[in-house]
Residue, then its C-alpha position, 0 to 999 in steps of 0.5 A: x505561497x512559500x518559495x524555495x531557492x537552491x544556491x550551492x558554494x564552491x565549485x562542488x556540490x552544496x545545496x541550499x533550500x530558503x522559504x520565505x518565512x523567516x527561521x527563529x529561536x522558537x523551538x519546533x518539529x524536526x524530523x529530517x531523515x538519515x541521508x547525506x549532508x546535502x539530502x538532509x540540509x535541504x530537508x532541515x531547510x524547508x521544514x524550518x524555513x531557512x538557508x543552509x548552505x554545504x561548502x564541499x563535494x567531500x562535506x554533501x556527500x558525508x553519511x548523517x543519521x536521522x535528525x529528530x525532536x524538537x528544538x530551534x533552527x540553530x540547534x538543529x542546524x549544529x546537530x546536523x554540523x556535529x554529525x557531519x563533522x563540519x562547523x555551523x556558520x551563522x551567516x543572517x538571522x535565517x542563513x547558516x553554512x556548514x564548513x568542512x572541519x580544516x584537517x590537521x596541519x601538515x609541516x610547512x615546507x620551503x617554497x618559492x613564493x606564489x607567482x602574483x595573478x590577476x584576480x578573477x571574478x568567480x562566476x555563481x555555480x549553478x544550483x543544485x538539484x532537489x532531493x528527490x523522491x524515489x520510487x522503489x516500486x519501480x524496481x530500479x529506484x526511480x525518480x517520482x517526477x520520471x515515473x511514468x504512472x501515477x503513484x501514492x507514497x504513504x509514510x509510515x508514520x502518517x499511518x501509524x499516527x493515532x494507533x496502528x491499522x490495517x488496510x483501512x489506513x490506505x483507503x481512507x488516504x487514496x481514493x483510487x484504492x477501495x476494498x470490500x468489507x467482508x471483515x478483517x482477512x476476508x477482503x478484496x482490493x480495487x484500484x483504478x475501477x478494475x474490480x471482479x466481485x465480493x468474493x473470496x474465489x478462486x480467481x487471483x486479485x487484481x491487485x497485487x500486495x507485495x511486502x519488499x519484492x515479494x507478493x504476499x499471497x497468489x489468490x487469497x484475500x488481502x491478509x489486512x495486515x497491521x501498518x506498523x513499523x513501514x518506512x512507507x507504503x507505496x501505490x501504483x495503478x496498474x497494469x503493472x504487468x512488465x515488472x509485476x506479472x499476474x494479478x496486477x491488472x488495477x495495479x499493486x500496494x508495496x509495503x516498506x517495512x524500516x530496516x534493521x538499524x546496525x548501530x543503535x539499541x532503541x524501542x517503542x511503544x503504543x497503548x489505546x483504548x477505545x469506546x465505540x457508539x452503540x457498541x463495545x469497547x476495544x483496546x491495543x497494544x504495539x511494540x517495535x525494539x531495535x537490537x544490535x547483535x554484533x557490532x555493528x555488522x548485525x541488528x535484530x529489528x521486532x514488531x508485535x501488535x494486538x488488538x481487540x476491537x469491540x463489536x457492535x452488531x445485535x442477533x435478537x433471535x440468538x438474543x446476542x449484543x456486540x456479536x462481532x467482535x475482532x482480534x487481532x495478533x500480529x508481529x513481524x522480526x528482521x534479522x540483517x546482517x552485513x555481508x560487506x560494505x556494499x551487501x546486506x542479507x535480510x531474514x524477514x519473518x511475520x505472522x498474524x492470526x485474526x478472529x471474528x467472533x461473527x459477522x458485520x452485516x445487519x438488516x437493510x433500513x433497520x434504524x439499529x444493527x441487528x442482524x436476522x441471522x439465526x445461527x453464529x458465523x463469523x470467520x478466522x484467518x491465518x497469514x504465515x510470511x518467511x522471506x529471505x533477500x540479498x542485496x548488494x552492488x557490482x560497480x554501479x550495477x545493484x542486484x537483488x534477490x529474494x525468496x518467499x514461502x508464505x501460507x494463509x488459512x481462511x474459514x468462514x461461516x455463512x448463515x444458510x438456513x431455509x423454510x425447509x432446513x433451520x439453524x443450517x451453517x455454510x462452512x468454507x475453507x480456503x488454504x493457500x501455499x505459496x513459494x515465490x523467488x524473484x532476482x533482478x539486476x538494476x541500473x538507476x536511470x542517470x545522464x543517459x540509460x537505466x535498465x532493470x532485468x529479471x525472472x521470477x519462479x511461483x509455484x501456488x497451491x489453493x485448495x477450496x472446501x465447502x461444507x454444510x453443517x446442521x446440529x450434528x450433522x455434516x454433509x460435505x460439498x464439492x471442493x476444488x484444488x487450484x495449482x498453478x507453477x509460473x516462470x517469468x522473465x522480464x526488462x525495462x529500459x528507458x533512455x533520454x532522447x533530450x534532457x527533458x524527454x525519456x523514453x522506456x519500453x519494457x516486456x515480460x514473458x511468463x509460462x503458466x501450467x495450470x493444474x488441479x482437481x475436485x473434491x468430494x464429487x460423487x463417482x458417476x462425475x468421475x469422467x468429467x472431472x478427469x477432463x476438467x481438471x487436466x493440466x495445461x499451459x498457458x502463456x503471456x507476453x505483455x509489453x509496455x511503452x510510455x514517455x515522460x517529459x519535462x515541461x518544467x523543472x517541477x512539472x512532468x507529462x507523462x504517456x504509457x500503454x501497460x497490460x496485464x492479465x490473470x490466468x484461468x483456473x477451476x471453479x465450483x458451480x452447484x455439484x460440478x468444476x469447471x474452468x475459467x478462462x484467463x482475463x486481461x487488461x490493455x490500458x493507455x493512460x495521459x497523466x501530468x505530475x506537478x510538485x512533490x507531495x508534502x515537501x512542495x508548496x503546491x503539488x498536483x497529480x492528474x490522470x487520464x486511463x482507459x482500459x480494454x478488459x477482455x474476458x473478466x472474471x467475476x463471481x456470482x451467485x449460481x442456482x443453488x445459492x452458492x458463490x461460483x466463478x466465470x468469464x462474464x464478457x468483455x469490458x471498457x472502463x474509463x478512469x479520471x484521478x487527481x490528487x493534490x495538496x496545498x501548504x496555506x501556511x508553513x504548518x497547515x497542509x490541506x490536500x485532496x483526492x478524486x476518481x470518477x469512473x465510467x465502465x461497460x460490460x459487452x452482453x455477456x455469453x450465451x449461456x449465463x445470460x438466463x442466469x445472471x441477465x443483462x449488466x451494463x457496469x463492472x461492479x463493485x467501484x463507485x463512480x466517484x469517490x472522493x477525499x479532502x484532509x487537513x494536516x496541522x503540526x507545529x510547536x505549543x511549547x517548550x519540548x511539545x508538539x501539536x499535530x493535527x489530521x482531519x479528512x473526509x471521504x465520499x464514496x458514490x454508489x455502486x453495484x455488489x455484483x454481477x446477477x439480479x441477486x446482487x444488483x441492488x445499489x451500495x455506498x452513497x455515504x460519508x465516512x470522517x475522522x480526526x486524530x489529534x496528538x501532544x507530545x514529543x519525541x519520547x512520549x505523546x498522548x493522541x485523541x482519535x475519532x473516527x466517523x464523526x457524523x456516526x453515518x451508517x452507510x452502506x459498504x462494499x460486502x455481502x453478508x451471505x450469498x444465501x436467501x436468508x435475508x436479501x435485504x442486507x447491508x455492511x455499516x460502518x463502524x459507528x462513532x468511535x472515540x480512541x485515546x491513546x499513548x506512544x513512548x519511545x525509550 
């Protein structure tokens, strides 16, 4: 096992990171990260294994830009000595040190000669810190190892490795996170056991998606939207409701896109193919340019990607192969600008439109994919984001503010043919609008005190419209109007009672007014919807406290208690709205954090949650076959989490992740238990789920890299839904994949597979919620091979 020392020269701060392997000549990988000269030594040392040490507060604090390709130690080593304006001393075979360049000479003076001094010994100064990892998601820029939580930080270029993806990209990394499989656009997020229903309802989502700090929708589905060009994604189980309010009751996904970079012009490059088994082919394109505008004060940054991914589901009676195929087009634009030295002003604007052709459900314990549906249905999805931030600095105070308006369409199509009534369409309509502002004021916690303060304005509106389509014919449905305005006002301190020991609370205070209507009922509802849809108010205070201690320098205890909720709103059940009710969640976890991920020799991550869930809205199938809405009872759920990574060797990284759950629902009310019987679990969460993955990179040759990813997920049976006609057992497979890339900074070739095995399982989705065919199932992609190029120019 490798360890790492830190030493530091002078009585300033210098950083040295030593592993036991010694460095080389032989070229390999670096890629060290802009930062200060210290951040990026300590970094340049653990990934080649050597010593360098910084002589000179003035030196370790000098801003480097990025330091990236493949080269020798000592390369690297005098790279980052020219970039800090500093000379590289070779002090052994595996040591250097970086000296500050001696300044010009001033002209001498006359003075009197020095007095003679007896010689001291200079006592070793003490080492200095580790670069940390920081948590942005916490809102005041928190050290990973004083987070109170347990958290997953996904890099983005792991996520991009081996094309560009979607949401999958972060289910297949973190096995707490798990999502249904309606299709692209169409999905609900999990984490951590808390999940309502399959669904695409009224209800908001349990888990929170922000891009930055702004949510990217209220009570839509997941927009899946491509990973690509992130500096990270970040993952936080819930409740996360002090600092994220609202439908954040498993917790929130942040997406980091890289910002503008104000001093170069750069752009990349990725072009695929791919050939799926028993299916059709596909194919993708991604694109990321870097445009300075103005010196150096102003810098466009644009990102495009589309893809078209082959289908691979039959319809004999419509006599139709490959039915179900997807397109997806998306790009996102930033515009910074520097305002001063220490503020930045962010436009940011992104959009993305998603096509399926048909839908992904097949007949259950059929040896092939095909499909009983007698008409096309499928789905198109539509996301609109537009944010504005201003991020600057009052002394040691930071501020942040942001604004968002984002809008997302999502049609779908249900086969809901009959005995009675053949070739018969269900088509539903979700439009969400969304207007979000939010500014905080933050202080990194440091010796003593950190601190985070805020309010936050939404203003959401949702309109749901159903129709049914035969031939000509339409006949509308009963639609429903959700609006919903929410101002919020939240802090968080937290302070060292020693140095190994802090203490935070936290509370938030949001008003809610809840507003809406139905839609094409018949006159005689007229009275009664006028009740039920009177606007009203609610409100929720949610605190929170949690200790963290130190028990060793890389080792951390940690105790919270967090709530969240959701707010109620309107549903759809046969020909009639009615309300909902909020929900909310009481969670009291123990968890204990050792190593940083991917940097340490050996990291470990372990958590203890267990949830009081009261009044839990969940979707289920009413009497007229349709997808409605209630409060079906109280829950408790308890989750075990664990994850952990393990270097063998200085370029083999193996790693690994757990989540086992155990939950319960109370007899639900009176008048849904004849409709939906009796429930004993919270759907849709597998009791165990679990990840194991191989990382390998190193140097083949002159100017060439390999790196190597291999993992494999297991997900555990579970239940659809709620009600006998969503009761039936799901998951129980084995999902694979590997992805293998040659190359170097400026062009590499990439080999992907993904479900080695070729298993067809069974996924987290409901083709439709009509008695068409009952016996339905999701599979899995089949088998599909990828090859791939990247170009950076």
């Amino acid at each position: 096992m490798r360890a790492y020392t830190l030493l530091v020269a002078a009585p300033v701060a210098a950083l040295v990171a030593s592993a036991a392997c010694p460095a080389s000549a032989q070229e390999r990988r670096i890629d060290v990260p802009a930062g200060t000269v210290a951040e990026s030594a300590i970094a340049l040392a653990r990934q080649t294994g050597s010593s360098i040490v910084v002589n000179g507060s003035g030196l370790s604090s000098r801003r480097v830009a990025r330091i990236r390709g493949t080269m020798s130690v000592q390369a690297a080593v005098q790279r980052l000595a020219r970039a800090a304006d500093a000379r590289a001393v070779r002090i052994s075979s595996s040591a250097w040190r970086l000296d500050p360049l001696p300044e010009r000479a001033a002209p001498a003076r006359r003075t009197a000669p020095p007095k003679r001094v007896e010689a001291r010994p200079v006592p070793p100064p003490p080492a200095a810190p580790p670069q940390e990892i920081v948590v942005t998601a916490s809102k005041r820029e928190l050290p990973l190892k004083d987070m109170p939580a347990q958290v997953a930080m996904l890099e983005g270029e792991e996520l991009s490795l081996g094309g560009v993806g979607g949401t999958e990209k972060i289910t297949q990394r973190v096995a707490t996170v798990s999502s249904t499989y309606l299709g692209s656009g169409r999905n609900k997020l999990f984490i951590r056991g808390i999940a309502d229903s399959s669904f695409t309802g009224p209800t908001q989502a349990t888990v929170g998606q922000y891009l930055g700090d702004i949510r990217l929708s209220y009570n839509a589905p997941d927009p899946d939207l491509r990973l690509s060009d992130l500096d990270r994604v970040e993952v936080l189980e819930g409740p996360q409701g002090t600092l994220y309010g609202a439908g954040s009751l498993g917790g929130i996904i942040r997406l980091v896109p890289n910002s503008p970079d104000l001093g170069s012009t750069f752009a990349t490059g990725t072009l695929g193919g791919a050939l799926t088994e028993h299916g059709d082919a596909s194919g993708d394109i991604g694109l990321v340019a870097n445009l300075p505008l103005k010196t150096d004060r102003t810098a466009l940054r644009v990102t495009l990607d589309a893809v078209s991914e082959g289908g691979y589901i039959d319809k004999p009676y419509l006599d139709r192969t490959d039915v179900n195929r997807t397109s997806i087009l998306s790009g996102r634009a930033i515009l910074r600008t520097r305002l001063a030295p220490d503020w930045t002003m962010d436009l940011i604007g992104l959009g993305q439109t998603t096509h399926a052709r048909d839908s992904q459900y097949v007949t259950r314990d059929q040896p092939g994919y095909d499909s009983a549906a007698r008409v096309r249905e499928g789905s198109e999805a539509d996301y609109l984001h537009g944010q504005l931030v201003i991020d600057g600095r009052i002394g040691t105070v930071r501020l942040r503010s942001s604004t968002a308006i984002a809008g997302q369409t999502l049609q779908e199509r249900y086969d809901a043919t009959t005995d009675v009534q053949r070739d018969r369409v269900f088509v539903q309509r979700n439009e969400t609008r969304m207007i979000a502002h939010e500014t905080r004021l933050w202080q990194p916690i440091g010796n003593r005190f950190g601190w985070v303060a805020g309010m936050s304005l939404v203003d959401n509106r949702t309109e749901l419209s159903r129709s049914l389509q035969q031939a000509s014919l339409r006949a509308a449905t009963t639609g429903v109007l959700n609006t919903m305005a929410e101002g919020t006002i939240y802090a968080e301190g937290s302070y060292r009672l020693r140095d190994n020991l802090i203490a935070t609370l936290g509370a938030r205070y949001s008003l809610v007014r809840l507003g809406g209507s139905a839609e094409d009922v018949s006159a005689a509802l007229a009275m009664e919807r006028a009740a039920v849809t009177a606007k009203r108010d609610q409100s929720a205070f949610l605190p929170s406290a949690s200790l963290v201690a130190r028990l060793a320098p890389e080792t951390s205890l940690y105790l919270r208690y967090q709530e969240g909720f959701r707010p109620g709103g309107l549903a759809i059940e046969g020909d009639f709205v009615r309300r909902f009710d909020r929900d909310d969640a009481k969670t009291f976890e123990v968890g204990v954090r050792h190593g940083r991920p991917g940097r340490d020799p050996f990291d470990l991550a372990l958590n203890l949650s267990y949830t009081r869930w009261n009044d839990i809205q969940a979707d289920f199938i009413d009497l007229a076959g349709l997808p409605s809405t209630a409060n079906i009872g109280d829950g408790r759920v308890w989750t075990i989490s664990a994850s952990s990574g393990l270097y063998i060797t200085p370029d083999l990284r193996v790693s690994g992740g757990a989540s086992v759950n155990r939950s319960s629902i109370d007899e639900p009310p009176f008048n849904l238990i004849l409709l939906l019987g009796r429930t004993s679990h919270v759907p849709n969460i597998a009791e165990f789920s679990g990840r194991l993955g191989l990382e390998y990179s190193r140097p083949i040759g002159p100017g060439l890299d390999l790196d190597a990813r291999a993992w494999a997920s297991y997900i555990g049976k579970s239940r659809l839904g709620i009600g006998p006609e969503l009761g039936d057992f799901q998951g129980d497979y084995l999902d694979s994949g590997l992805t293998v890339r040659v190359g170097n900074d400026r062009i590499g070739g990439t080999l992907s597979l993904t479900n080695l095995a070729d298993a067809k399982g069974n996924r987290f989705a409901l083709g439709t919620p009509f008695a068409v065919v009952r016996a339905q199932e999701t599979p899995l992609r089949p088998r599909t091979i990828r090859l791939g190029v990247d170009f950076a120019f």
